[in-house]
C-alpha positions in Angstrom: 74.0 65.7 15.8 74.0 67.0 12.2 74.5 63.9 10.7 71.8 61.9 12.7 69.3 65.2 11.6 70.5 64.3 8.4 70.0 60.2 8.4 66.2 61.4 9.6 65.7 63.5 7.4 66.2 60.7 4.6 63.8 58.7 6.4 61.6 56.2 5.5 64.1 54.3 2.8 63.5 53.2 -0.2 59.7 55.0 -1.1 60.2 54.2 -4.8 61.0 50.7 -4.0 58.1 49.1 -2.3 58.8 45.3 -2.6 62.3 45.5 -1.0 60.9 47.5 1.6 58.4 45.2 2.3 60.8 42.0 1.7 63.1 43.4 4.5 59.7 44.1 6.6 59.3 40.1 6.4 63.2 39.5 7.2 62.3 41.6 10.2 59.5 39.8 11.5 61.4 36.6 10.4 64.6 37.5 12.7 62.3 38.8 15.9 61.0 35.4 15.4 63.9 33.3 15.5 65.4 35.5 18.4 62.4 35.2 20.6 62.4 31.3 19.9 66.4 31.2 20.3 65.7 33.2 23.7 62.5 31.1 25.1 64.2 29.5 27.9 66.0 32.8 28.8 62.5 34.6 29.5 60.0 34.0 32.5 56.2 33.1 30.9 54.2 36.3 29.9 56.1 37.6 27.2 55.1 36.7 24.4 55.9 39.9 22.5 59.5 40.7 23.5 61.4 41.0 20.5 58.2 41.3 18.5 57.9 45.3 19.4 61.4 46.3 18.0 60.5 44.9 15.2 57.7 46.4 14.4 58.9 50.0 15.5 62.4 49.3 13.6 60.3 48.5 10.1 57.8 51.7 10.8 60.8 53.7 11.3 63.0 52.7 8.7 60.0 52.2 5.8 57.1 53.8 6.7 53.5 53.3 8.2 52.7 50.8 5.6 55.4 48.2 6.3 55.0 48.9 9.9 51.2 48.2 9.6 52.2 44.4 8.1 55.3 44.0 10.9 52.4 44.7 13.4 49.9 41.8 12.0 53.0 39.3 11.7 54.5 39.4 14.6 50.7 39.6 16.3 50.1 36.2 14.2 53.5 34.8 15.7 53.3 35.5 19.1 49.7 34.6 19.0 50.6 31.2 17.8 53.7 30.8 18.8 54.5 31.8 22.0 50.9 32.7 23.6 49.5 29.3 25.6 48.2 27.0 24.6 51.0 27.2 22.3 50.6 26.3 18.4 47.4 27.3 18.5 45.2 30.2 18.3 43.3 30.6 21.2 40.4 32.6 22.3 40.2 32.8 25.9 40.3 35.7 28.1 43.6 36.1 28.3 44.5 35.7 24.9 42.4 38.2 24.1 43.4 40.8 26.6 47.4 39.9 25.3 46.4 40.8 21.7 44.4 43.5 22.5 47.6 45.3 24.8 49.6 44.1 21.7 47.8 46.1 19.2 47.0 49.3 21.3 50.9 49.6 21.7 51.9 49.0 18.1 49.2 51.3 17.4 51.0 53.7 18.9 54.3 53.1 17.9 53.2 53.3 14.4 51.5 56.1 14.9 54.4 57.9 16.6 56.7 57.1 14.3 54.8 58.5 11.2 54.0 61.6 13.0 57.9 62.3 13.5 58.6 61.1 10.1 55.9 63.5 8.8 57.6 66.4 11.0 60.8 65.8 10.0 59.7 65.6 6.1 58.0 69.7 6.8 61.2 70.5 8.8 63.0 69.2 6.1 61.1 70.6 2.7 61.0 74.0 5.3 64.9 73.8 5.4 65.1 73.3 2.0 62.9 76.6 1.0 65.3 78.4 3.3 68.1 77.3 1.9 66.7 78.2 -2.1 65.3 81.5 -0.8 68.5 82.1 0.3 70.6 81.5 -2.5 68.2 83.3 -4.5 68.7 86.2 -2.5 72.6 86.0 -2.6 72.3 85.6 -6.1 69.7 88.7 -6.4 72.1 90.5 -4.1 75.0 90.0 -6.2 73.0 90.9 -9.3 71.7 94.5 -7.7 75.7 95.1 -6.6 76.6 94.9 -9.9 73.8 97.1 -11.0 74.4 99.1 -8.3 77.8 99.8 -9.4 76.9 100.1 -12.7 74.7 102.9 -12.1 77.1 104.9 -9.7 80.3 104.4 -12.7 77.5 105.1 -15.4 76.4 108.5 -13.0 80.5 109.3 -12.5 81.1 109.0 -15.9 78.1 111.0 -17.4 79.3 114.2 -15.0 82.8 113.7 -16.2 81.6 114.0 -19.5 79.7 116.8 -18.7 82.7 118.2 -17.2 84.5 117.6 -20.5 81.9 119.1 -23.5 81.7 122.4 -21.1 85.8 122.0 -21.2 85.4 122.1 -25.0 82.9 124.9 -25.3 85.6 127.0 -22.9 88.0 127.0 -25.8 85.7 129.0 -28.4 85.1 131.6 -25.6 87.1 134.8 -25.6 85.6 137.0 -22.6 87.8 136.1 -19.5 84.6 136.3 -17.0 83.0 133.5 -19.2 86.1 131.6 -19.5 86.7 130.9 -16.0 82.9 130.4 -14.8 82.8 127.5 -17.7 86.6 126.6 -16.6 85.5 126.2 -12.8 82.1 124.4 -13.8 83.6 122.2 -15.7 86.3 121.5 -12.7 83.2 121.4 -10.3 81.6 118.5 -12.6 84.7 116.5 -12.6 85.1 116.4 -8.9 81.3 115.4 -8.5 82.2 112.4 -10.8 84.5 111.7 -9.0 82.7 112.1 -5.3 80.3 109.7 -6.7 82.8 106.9 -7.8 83.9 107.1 -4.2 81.2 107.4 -2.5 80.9 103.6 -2.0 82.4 100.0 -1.8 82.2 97.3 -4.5 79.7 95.7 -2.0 77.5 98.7 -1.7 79.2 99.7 1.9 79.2 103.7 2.7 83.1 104.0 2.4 84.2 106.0 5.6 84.8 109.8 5.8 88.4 109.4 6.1 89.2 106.9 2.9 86.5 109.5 1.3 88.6 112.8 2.4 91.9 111.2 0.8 90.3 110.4 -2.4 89.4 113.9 -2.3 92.6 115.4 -1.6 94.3 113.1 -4.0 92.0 114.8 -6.8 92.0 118.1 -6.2 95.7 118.0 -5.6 96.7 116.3 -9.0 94.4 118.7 -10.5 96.2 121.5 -9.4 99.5 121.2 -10.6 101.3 122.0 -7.4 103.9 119.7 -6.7 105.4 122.0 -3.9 102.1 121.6 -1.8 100.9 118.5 0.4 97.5 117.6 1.9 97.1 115.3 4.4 93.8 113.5 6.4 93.1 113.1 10.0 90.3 111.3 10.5 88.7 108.8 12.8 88.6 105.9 10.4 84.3 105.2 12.0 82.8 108.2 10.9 80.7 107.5 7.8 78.6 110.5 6.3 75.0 109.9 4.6 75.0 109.7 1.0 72.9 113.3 0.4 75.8 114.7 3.1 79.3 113.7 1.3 78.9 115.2 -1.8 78.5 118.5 -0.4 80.9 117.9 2.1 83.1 117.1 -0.8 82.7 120.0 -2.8 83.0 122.7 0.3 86.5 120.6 0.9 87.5 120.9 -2.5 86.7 124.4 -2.6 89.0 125.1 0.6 91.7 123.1 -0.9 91.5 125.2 -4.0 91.3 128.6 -2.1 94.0 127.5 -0.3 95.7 126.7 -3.1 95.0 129.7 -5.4 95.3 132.5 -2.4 97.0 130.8 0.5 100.1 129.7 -1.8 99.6 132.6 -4.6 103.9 133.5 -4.7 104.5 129.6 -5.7 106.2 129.0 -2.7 105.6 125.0 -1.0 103.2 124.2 2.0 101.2 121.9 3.7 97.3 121.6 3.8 95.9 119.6 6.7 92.4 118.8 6.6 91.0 117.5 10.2 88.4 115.8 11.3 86.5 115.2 15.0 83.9 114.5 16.9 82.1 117.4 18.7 78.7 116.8 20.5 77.8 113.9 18.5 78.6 115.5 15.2 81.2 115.8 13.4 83.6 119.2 13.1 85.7 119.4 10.1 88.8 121.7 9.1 91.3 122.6 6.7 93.7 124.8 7.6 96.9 125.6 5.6 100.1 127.3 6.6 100.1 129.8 3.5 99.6 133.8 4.0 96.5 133.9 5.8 93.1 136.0 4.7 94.2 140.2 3.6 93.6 142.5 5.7 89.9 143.7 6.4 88.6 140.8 4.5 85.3 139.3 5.4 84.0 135.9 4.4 80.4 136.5 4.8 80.2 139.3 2.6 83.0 137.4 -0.3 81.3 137.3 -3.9 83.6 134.4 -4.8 81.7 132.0 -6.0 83.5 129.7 -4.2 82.8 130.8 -1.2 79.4 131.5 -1.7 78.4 127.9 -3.2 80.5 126.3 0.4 77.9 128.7 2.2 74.7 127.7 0.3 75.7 124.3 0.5 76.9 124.4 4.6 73.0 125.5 4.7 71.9 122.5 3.2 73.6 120.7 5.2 72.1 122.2 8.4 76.0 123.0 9.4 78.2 125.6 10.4 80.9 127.4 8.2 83.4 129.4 9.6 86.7 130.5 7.4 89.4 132.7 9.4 92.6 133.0 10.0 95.0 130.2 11.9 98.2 130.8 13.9 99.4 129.9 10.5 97.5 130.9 7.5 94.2 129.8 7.4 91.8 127.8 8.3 88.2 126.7 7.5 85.8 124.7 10.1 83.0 123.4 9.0 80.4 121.5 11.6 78.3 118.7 11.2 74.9 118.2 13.3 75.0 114.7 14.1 71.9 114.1 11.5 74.4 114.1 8.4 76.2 111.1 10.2 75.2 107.9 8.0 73.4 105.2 10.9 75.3 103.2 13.3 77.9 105.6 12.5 
């Protein structure tokens, strides 16, 4: 089926070449001529035209209207003084006109027919043909904005890193412990940002999916720390995908739990395991990381904590429209934070 569309679609032959295409018009007319004389005493009288009409449709089709038109007036002259009694002759009785009068209203026709499909299959054609440029412009225009696009999220990363670096530098000339540590854990902030938003995405421009995302994460903030006695681990549905405005701050209350945990949970250097866990819960998504270190002190309250940790994971929980809980586990501690199911990226 394709390749007969395609033979059409080529259709008529030869439109820069107008004397072949009218030379085999001729050798048409000449051939339904020789046929319908070689097959005379095979046909009952009264058909005159026989062979005469695939002619004429067969030049219209394969060359156009034009050599169709002059297939149509020869084989009308041939049959008219050919084969149409009183043979050799051109009459002009009755019948002879009624014959050529049938002839040409069906050839009329055919022609007519025939150009009109030709004409609809050169729109359907030139149509197919725009299709196929528009597309491959926007393949190309696609590929061109992916590579901007990942340009701009590498150029973003890197530009935080650095960020993340200068306020590094600037740490060093400071003496005051208070002002050391808020530039040491800005700087850490920026880097993990940078980070967050070289991850937030694949080469293709895809929303990468909350579990890859929550790896990536714990890989970072793990190396960071220095710990080689403590794990972290994901489990995560591999389908949940977060909104682009909803990971990064998702992100950063993670990293903040992993560094509590970290700092408080494993203070005495001794080795554990952080597990952060995530599910679906009435269409959203409820997210933990719990540890198996010594657990929150005695009488201590999260909501009322003036670490700053703690106090950015709340102001960005309320950002995020969720729910931040941190408590103790059955072993150590654990911190849930839920997701209304309008930070969940579409489809997802």
């Amino acid at each position: 089926m394709y390749s007969l569309s395609r033979f059409t679609e080529r259709l008529p032959f030869l439109p820069d070449r107008p004397g072949v295409r009218y030379t085999a018009t001729i050798a048409l007319c000449l051939f339904a001529l020789w046929l319908r004389w070689a097959l005379d005493s095979a046909f009952p009288p009264g058909y005159p035209f026989l062979t005469f009409f695939p002619a004429v449709i067969l030049s219209s089709f394969l060359f156009g209207p034009r050599p169709g038109v002059l297939a149509a007036i020869l084989c009308g002259i041939f049959a008219w003084y050919v084969f149409i009694p009183p043979r050799m002759t051109f009459g002009f009785d009755h019948g002879t006109i009624t014959a050529m009068l049938f002839y040409t209203g069906v050839v009329a026709v055919d022609i007519a027919l025939v150009h009109f499909m030709q004409a609809a299959n050169a729109r359907l054609h030139h149509a197919r043909e725009e299709v196929r440029t528009l597309a491959e412009e926007r393949r190309q225009l696609a590929e061109r904005s992916e590579l901007l696009f990942q340009e701009m999220q590498h150029r973003v990363g890197n530009n935080l890193q650095m960020v993340g670096a200068v306020l590094s530098l600037q740490m060093r000339n400071l003496q005051e412990p208070v002002a050391r540590r808020a530039l040491s854990d800005a700087a850490a902030r920026l880097q993990v940002i940078g980070n967050i938003q070289r991850q937030l995405y694949h080469h293709d421009g895809r929303l990468v999916p909350l579990d890859r995302f929550l790896q990536e994460v714990c890989a970072k903030t793990m190396s960071s720390s220095a710990r080689p006695g403590i794990t972290c681990s994901v489990e995560a549905l591999g389908d949940i995908v977060l909104r682009p405005d909803s990971a990064v701050p998702v992100a950063l209350i993670v990293t903040e739990a992993i560094a509590n945990a970290i700092e408080h949970g494993f203070a005495d250097d001794r080795d554990g395991t952080i597990t952060v866990r995530v599910t679906r819960q009435n269409g959203g998504v409820v997210l933990h990381v719990e540890d198996d270190g010594h657990g929150l002190p005695p009488g201590f309250d999260p909501a009322s904590a003036d670490s700053i940790g703690l106090r950015i994971s709340r102001v960005l929980s309320r950002q995020l429209e969720a729910r931040i809980a941190l408590e103790n586990a059955q072993a150590g501690t654990r911190m849930t934070l839920e997701l209304p199911p309008s930070r969940l990226a579409e489809g997802a």
